[in-house]
matplotlib code that plots the C-alpha trace (Angstrom):
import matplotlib.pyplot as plt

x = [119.0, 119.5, 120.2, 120.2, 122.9, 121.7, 118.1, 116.4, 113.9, 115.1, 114.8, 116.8, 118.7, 120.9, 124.6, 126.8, 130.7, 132.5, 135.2, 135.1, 135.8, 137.6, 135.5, 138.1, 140.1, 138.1, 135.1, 134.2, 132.7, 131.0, 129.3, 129.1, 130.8, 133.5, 136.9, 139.6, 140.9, 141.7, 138.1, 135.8, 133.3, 135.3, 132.7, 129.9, 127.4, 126.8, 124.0, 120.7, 121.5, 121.3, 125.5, 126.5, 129.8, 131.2, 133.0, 134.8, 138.7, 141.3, 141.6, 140.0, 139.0, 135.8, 133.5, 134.2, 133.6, 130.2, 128.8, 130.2, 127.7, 125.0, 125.0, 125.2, 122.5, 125.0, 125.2, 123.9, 119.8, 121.7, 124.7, 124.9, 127.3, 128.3, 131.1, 132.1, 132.7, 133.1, 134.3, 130.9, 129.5, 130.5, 130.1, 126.6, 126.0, 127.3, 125.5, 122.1, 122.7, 124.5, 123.1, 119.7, 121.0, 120.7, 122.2, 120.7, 123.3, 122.2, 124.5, 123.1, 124.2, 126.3, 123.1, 120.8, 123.5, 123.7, 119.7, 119.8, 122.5, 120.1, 117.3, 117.8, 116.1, 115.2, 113.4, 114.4, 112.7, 114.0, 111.9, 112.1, 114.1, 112.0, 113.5, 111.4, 110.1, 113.2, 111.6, 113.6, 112.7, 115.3, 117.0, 117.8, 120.9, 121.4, 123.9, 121.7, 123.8, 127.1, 128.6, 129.4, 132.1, 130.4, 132.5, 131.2, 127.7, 128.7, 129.9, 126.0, 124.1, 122.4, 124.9, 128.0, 129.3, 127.7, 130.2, 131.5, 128.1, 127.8, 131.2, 130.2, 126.7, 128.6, 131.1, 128.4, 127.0, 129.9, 131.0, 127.2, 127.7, 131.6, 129.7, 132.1, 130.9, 132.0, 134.9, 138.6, 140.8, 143.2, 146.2, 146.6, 145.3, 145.7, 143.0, 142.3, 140.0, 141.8, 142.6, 139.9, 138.2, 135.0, 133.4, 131.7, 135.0, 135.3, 131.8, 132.0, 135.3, 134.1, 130.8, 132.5, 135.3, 131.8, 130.2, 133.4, 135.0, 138.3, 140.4, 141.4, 144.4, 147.9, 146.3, 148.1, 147.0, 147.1, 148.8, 146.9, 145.8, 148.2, 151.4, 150.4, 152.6, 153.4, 149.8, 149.5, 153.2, 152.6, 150.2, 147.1, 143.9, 142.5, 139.0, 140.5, 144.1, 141.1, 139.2, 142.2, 143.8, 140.6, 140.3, 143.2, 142.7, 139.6, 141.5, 144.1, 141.2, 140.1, 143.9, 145.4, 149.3, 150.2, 152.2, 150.3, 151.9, 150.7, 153.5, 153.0, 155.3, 158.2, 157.5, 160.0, 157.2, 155.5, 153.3, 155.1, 154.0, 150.7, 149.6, 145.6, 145.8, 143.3, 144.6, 143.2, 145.2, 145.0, 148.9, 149.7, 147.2, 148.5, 152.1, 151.4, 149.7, 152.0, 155.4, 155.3, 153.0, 151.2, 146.8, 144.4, 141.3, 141.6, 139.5, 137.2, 137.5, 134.9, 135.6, 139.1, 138.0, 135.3, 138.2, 140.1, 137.2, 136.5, 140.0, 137.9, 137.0, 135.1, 137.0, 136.7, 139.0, 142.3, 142.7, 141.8, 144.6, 142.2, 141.6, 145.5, 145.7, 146.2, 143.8, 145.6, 149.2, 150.4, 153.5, 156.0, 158.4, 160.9, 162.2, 166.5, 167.7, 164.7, 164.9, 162.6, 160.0, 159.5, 157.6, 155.3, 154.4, 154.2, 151.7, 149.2, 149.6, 148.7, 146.1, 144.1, 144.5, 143.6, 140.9, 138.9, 141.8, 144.9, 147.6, 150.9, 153.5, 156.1, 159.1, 160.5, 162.9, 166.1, 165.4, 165.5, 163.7, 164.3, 161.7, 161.4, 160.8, 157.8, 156.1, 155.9, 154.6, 152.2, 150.5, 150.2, 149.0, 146.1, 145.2, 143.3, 143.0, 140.7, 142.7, 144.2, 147.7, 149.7, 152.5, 155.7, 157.5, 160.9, 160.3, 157.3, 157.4, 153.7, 154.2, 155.5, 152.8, 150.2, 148.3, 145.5, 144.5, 142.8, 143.8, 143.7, 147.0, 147.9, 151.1, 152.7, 155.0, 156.7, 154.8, 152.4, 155.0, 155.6, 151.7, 151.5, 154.0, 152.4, 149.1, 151.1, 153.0, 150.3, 151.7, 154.0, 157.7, 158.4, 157.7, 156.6, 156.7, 158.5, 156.7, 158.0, 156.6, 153.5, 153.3, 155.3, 159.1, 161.5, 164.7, 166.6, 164.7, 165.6, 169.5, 169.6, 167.8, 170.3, 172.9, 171.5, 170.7, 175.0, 175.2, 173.4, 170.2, 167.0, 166.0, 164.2, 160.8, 160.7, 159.5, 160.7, 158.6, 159.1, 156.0, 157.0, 156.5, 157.7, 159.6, 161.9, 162.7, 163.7, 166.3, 167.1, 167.9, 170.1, 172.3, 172.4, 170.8, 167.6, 169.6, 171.7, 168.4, 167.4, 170.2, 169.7, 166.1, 163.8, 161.1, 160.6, 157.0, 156.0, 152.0, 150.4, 151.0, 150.5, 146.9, 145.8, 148.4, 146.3, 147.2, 149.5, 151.6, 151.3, 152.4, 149.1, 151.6, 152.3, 150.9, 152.8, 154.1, 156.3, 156.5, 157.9, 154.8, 152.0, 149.4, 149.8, 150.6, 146.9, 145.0, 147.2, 145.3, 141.4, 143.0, 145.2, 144.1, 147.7, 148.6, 150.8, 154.5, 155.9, 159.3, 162.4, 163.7, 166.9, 164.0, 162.5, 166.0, 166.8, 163.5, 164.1, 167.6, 166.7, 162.9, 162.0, 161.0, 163.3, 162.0, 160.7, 163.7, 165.7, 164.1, 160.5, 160.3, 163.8, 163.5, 164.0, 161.2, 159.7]
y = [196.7, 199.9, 198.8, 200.4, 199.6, 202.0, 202.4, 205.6, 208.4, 211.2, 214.4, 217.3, 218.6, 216.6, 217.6, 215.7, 215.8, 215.3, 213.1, 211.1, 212.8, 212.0, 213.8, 213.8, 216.5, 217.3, 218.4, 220.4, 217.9, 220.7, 222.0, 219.8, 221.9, 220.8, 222.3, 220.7, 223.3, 220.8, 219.8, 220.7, 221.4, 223.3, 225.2, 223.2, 222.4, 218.7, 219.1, 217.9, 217.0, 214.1, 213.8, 211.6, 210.8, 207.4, 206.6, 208.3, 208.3, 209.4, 209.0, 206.1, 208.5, 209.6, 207.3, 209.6, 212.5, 211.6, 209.9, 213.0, 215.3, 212.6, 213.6, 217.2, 217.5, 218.7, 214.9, 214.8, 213.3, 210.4, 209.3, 207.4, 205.6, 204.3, 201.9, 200.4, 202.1, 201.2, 204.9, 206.6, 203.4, 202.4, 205.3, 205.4, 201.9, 202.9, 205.8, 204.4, 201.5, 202.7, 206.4, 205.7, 208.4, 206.9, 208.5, 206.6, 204.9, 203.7, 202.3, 202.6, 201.1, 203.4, 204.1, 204.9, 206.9, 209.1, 209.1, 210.3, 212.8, 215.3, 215.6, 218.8, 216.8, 213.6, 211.3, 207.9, 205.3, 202.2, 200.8, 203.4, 206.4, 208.7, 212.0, 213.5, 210.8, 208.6, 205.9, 203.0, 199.6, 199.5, 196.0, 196.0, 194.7, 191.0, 188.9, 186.1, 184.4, 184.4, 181.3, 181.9, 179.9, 178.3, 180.6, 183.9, 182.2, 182.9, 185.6, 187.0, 185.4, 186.7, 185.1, 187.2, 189.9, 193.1, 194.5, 191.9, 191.2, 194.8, 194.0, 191.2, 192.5, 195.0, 193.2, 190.6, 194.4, 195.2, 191.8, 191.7, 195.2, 194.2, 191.4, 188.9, 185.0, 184.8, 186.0, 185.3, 185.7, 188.4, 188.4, 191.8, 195.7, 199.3, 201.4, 204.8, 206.2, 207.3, 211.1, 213.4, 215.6, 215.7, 214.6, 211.6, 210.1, 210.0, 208.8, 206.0, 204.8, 205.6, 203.7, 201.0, 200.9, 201.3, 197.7, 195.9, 195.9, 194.0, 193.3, 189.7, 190.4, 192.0, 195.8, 199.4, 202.6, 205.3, 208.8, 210.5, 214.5, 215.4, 214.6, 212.3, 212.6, 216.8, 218.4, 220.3, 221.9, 222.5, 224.9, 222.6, 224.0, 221.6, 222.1, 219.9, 218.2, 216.6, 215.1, 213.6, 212.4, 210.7, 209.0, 207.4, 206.2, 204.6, 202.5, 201.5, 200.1, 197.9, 196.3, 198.7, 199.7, 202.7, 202.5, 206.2, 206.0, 206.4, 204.5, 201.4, 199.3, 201.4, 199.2, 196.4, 193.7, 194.5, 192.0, 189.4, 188.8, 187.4, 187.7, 189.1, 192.1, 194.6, 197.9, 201.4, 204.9, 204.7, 205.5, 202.5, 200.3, 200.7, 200.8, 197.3, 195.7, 197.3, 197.3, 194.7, 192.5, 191.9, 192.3, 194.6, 196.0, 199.9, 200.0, 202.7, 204.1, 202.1, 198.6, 198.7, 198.5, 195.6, 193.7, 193.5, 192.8, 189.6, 189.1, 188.5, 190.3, 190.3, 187.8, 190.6, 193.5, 192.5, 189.7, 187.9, 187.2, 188.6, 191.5, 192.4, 193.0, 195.7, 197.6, 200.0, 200.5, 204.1, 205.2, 207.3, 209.3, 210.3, 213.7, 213.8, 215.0, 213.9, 214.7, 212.8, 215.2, 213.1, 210.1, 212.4, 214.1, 211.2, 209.3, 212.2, 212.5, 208.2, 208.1, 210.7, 208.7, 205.6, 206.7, 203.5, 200.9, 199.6, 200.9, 199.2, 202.0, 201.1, 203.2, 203.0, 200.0, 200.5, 203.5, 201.8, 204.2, 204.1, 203.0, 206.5, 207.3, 204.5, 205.7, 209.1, 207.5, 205.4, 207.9, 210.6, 207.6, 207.1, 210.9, 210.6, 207.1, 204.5, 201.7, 200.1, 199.6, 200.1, 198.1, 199.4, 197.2, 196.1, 198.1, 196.4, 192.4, 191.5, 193.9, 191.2, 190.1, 191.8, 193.9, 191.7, 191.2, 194.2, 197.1, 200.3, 203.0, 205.8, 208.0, 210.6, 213.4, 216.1, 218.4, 216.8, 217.0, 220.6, 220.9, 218.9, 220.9, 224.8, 223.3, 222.4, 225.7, 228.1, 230.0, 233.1, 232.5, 233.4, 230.5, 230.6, 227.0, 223.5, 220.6, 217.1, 213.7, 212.9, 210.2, 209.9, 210.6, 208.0, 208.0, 208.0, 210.8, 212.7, 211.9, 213.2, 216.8, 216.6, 216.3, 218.9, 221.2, 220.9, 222.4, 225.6, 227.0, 227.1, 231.2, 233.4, 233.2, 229.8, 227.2, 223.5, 220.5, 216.7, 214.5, 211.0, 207.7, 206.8, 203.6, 206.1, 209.1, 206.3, 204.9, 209.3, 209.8, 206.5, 208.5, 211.2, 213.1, 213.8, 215.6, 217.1, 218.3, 219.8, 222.3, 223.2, 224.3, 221.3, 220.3, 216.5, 215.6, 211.8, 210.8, 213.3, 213.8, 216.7, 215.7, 216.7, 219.2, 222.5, 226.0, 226.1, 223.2, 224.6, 228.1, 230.6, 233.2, 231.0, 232.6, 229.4, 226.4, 224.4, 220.3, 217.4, 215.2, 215.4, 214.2, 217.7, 219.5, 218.6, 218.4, 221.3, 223.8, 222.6, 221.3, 224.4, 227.6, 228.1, 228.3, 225.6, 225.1, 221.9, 220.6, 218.3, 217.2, 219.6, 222.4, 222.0, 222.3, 224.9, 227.2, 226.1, 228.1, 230.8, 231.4, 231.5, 228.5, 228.1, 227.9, 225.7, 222.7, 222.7, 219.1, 220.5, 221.9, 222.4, 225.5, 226.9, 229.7, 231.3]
z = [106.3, 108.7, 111.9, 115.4, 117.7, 120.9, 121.1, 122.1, 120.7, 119.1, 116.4, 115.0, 112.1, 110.3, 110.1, 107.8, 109.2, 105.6, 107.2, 110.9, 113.8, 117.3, 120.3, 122.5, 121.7, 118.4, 121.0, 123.7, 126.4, 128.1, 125.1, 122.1, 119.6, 117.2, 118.3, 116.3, 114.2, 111.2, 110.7, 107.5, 110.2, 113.2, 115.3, 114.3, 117.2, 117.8, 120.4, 120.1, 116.2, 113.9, 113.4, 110.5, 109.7, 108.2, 111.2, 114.2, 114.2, 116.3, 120.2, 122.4, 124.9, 122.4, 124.5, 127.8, 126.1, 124.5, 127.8, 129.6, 126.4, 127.6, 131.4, 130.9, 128.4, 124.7, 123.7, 119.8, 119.7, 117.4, 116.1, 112.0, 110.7, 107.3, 108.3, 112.1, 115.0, 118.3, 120.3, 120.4, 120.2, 123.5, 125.2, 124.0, 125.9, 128.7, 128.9, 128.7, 130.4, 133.1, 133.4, 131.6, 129.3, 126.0, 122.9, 119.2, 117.2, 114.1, 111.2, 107.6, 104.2, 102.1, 99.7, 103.1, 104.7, 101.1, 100.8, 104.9, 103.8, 101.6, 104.4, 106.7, 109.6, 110.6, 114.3, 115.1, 116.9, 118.5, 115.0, 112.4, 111.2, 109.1, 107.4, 104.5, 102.0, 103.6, 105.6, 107.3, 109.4, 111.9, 112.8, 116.3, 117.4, 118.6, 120.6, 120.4, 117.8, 120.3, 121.1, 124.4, 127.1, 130.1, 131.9, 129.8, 130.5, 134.1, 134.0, 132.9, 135.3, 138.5, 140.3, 139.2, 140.8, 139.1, 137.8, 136.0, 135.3, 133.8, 131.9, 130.4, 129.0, 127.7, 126.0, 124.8, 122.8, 121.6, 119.9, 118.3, 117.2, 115.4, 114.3, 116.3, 116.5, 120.0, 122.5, 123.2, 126.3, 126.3, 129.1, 129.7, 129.8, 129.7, 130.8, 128.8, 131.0, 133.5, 131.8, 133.7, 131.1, 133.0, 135.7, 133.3, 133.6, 137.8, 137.6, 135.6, 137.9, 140.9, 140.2, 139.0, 142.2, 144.8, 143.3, 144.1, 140.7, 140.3, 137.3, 136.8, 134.3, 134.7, 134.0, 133.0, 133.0, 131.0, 131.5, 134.0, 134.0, 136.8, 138.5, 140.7, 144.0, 143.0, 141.7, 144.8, 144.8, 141.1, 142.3, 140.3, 141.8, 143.9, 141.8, 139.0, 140.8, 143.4, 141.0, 138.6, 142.1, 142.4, 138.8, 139.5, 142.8, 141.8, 139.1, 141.7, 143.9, 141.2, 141.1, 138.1, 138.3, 138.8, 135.4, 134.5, 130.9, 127.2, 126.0, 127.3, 124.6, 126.6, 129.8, 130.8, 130.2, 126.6, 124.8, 122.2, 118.8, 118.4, 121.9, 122.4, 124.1, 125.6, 125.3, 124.7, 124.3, 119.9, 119.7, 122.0, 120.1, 116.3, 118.1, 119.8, 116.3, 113.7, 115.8, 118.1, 116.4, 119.5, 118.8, 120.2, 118.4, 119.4, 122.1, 123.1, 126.8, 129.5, 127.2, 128.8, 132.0, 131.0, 129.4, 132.7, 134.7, 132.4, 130.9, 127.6, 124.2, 121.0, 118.4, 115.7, 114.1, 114.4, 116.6, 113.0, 110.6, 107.6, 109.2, 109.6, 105.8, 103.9, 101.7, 100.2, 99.3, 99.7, 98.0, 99.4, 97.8, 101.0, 100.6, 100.4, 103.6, 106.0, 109.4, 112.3, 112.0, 108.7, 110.2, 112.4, 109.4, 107.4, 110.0, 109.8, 106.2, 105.7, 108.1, 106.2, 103.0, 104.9, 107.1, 108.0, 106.8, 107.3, 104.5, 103.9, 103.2, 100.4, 99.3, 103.1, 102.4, 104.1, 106.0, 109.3, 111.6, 115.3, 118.0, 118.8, 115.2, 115.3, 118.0, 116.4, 113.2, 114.9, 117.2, 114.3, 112.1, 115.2, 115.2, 111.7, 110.9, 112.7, 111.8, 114.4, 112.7, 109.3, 108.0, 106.5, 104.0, 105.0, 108.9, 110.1, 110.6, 109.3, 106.2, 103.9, 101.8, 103.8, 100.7, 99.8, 96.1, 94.9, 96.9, 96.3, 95.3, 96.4, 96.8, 99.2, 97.7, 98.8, 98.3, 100.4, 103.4, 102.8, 103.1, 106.3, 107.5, 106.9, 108.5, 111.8, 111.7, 111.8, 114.8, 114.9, 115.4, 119.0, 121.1, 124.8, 125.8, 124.0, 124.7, 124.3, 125.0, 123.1, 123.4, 126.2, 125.5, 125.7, 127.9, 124.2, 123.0, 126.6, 125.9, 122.7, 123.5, 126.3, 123.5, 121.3, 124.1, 124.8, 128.1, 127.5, 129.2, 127.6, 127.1, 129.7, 128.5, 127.0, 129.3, 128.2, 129.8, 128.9, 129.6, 131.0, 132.1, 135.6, 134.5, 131.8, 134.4, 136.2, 133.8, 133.0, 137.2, 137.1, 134.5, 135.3, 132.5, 134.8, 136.6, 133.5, 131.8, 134.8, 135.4, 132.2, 133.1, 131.6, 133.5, 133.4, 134.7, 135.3, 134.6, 132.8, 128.9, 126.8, 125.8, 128.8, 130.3, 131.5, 133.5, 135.7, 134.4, 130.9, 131.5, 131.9, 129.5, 126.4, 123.5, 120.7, 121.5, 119.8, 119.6, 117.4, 118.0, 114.8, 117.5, 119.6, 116.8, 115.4, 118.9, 120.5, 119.1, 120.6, 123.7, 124.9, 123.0, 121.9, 118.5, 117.5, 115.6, 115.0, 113.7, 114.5, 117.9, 116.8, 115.7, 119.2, 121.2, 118.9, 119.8, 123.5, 123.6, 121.1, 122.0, 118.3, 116.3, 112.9, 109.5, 107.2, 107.1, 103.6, 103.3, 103.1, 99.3, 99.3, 100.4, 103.9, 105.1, 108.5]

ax = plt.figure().add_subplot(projection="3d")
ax.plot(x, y, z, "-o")
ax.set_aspect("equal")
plt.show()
């Protein structure tokens, strides 16, 4: 049976999005149009429509964005899905619960959601949907069937603080909607939410600091959207530095640590294998489940924060052996001569085979990729899969014997690289601006462009920025190299991250930028304006002291080419 998940009233025209879609930085949160340039349905409005797609994908940070549509009047009338989802989801709750705001979210079985499909328009009703001769009782959704602790019990009743009381009934929604049984502790977080993208964001935090909210459980936080301690000497107008400031000050009320990093697993303390997690930030959740073995459902932005404040979460997704599996095996055939731009690539390029579930990569054996290679993989993997991790046999410790009976097959050639790689390197060949650290870079990663950059100065023209977590600069000024890269012109900027880098950090005159990270290489385009070129860590220092990005690698076809 169809059922609703968010309640509300609404009609408009139906817009089928042929493949999922992450809102944050695949839409404009002032306006509700698509803006990722890689979508079938780029430039598409989402406002006051009937959006289908079989699920969302991408980042965490979806549910600000769509609460942040809600309060400003662009959010979609309703929101269908054919499979789970928990992004929108969430930040559909939140916004009618918290903001009386309410956006419909309905989930339909594969024939409904193909019937729905052929109608130009449709209404919904907490009861029915109705579009053409289409006509559809509507279950509602139930967490009447949890078994609940005492202390969850609790943590719902009249006599709990609000907020946690908020937190909870939230949760409580989200487990009924992942069709969970009940809840499980998890001993730590990391809060997504903390990236200002509009004032929805600061809202939510602030409102949340103001009824005495307090996380219970050792929490992280996310890269923020400026420099924390420098925004002002940046020259960041206080019109946007004052507001970011102000995310994250709300978060460090509530008891977060100022970690202000999306890489997370490059902390001192990082979850062990088989611990229950709570994280958001999608690269740091399939990076903690398919690296480190540790278990966190990806997380939508606004759940983090519920997480801490109860230090408790669905049982569902992948906190459940079963649900670790893989089903589908994808095959790849590694080009001779592979550089590290290879697993960025090769993330993006599996996550669009495996768009709602968790692949197993064969053909990899013996490659022995580095953590830095990994973290690349992983976040390129989260930009176009919603699966919260992927195993790769031989690499990854759960792959072995992970594909369950029955999965599906599929390969990756070269030629499919060589196609990943003219869709990322659209831009012309004179670069204004190398950007590096997407996820955050790694004090490794820093070392070797230090290497590779061999005592020369990047060219007049072409800025070079390295977005980083406080904890590796740290390790980069003990060295020496901080100050190495430095001389040599690098900027090397602590908190924020490229995702949300904007004018006057990211020079107002770049026309192209180039980076070795698939994530920016596919959101780069929507999120700065800039046309994009991507390639390895050597291509990026390369373009850094020449100003022009090089040609297609010999690896790529076999062939080299502008």
């Amino acid at each position: 049976m169809a059922q609703c998940i968010v309640a509300a009233a609404a009609s408009g025209p139906v817009l089928v999005c042929d493949e999922g879609l992450s809102f944050w930085g695949g839409v404009d949160p002032e306006t509700g149009r698509v803006i990722d340039a890689h979508h079938p349905q780029h430039g598409a409005a989402l406002a006051g429509a009937v959006v289908m797609m079989p699920t969302s994908r991408g980042s965490c940070s979806g549910s600000g964005v769509l609460l942040a549509l809600a309060l400003n009047g662009h959010a979609p009338a309703a929101l269908v899905f054919r499979e789970g989802e928990d992004v929108l989801t969430l930040g559909a709750l939140v916004a009618a619960w918290m903001y009386d705001r309410p956006v419909a979210v309905l989930r339909l079985s594969a024939a409904e959601y193909a019937a729905l499909a052929m109608e130009p328009s449709a209404e919904v009703t907490p009861e029915r949907l109705t579009a053409g001769a289409l006509s559809l009782t509507l279950e509602p959704l139930s967490g009447e069937t949890l078994d609940l602790s005492d202390a969850d019990r609790a943590m719902l009743s009249e006599e709990a603080a609000p907020p946690v009381r908020l937190a909870m009934r939230i949760i409580c929604a989200m487990a009924a909607a992942q069709g969970a049984e009940r809840l499980t502790d998890v001993s730590r977080a990391h809060i997504d939410g903390c990236i200002y993208h509009s004032e929805a964001n600061l809202r939510f935090a602030e409102d949340m600091a103001a009824m005495g909210g307090r996380v219970c459980i050792p929490t992280t936080m996310n890269a923020i959207s400026v420099d924390h301690a420098n925004w002002r000497a940046q020259g960041v107008p206080p019109a946007f530095g004052g507001p970011a400031s102000r995310l994250a000050d709300a978060y460090l009320r509530m008891g977060a640590r100022p970690s202000f990093t999306c890489a997370p697993y490059l902390l001192d303390d990082i979850p062990q294998a088989g611990e229950a997690i709570a994280w958001a930030e999608s690269n740091a959740v399939v990076y903690a489940n398919s690296v480190l073995a540790a278990r966190s459902v990806k997380h939508p932005d606004y759940l983090d924060l519920c997480m801490a404040l109860t230090g408790r979460a669905p049982l569902a997704g992948v906190y459940l052996d079963a649900n670790r599996k893989a089903q589908v095996e994808i095959r790849v055939e590694r080009p001779e001569g592979a550089d590290d731009a290879f697993w960025p690539l090769l993330g993006y390029l599996a996550g669009r085979l495996a768009p709602d579930r968790i692949p197993l990569l064969t053909g990899l054996e013996g490659s022995a990729p580095s953590g830095d290679d990994l973290k690349a993989l992983c976040a390129a993997f989260g930009t176009t899969s919603a699966a919260a991790m992927l195993h790769v046999a031989g690499v990854t410790p759960e792959a072995d014997g992970a594909l369950t009976d029955g999965a599906a097959h599929m390969a990756i050639a070269p030629g499919d690289f060589a196609r990943a790689w003219d869709q990322f390197n659209p831009g012309p060949q004179r670069v204004e601006l190398v950007a590096i650290g997407s996820p955050h870079a790694s004090a490794h990663e820093c070392r070797v462009l230090t290497d590779l950059l061999d005592g020369h100065r990047i060219a007049d023209g072409t800025a070079t920025i390295v977005t980083i977590g406080r904890g590796e600069r740290d390790k980069l000024a003990g060295d020496g190299v901080l100050a190495r890269l430095q001389a040599l012109g690098v900027q090397v900027i602590p908190d924020l991250c490229w995702c949300s880098v904007t004018e006057p950090v990211l020079p107002p005159a770049t026309r192209t930028i180039m980076t070795n990270s698939g994530k920016y290489a596919h959101y780069g385009p929507g999120l700065s304006g800039r046309a994009m070129r991507f390639g390895s860590l050597a291509h990026c220092a390369e373009a850094a002291l020449t100003g022009y990005a090089p040609g297609r690698p010999g690896w790529i076809n076999g062939q080299d080419r502008v």
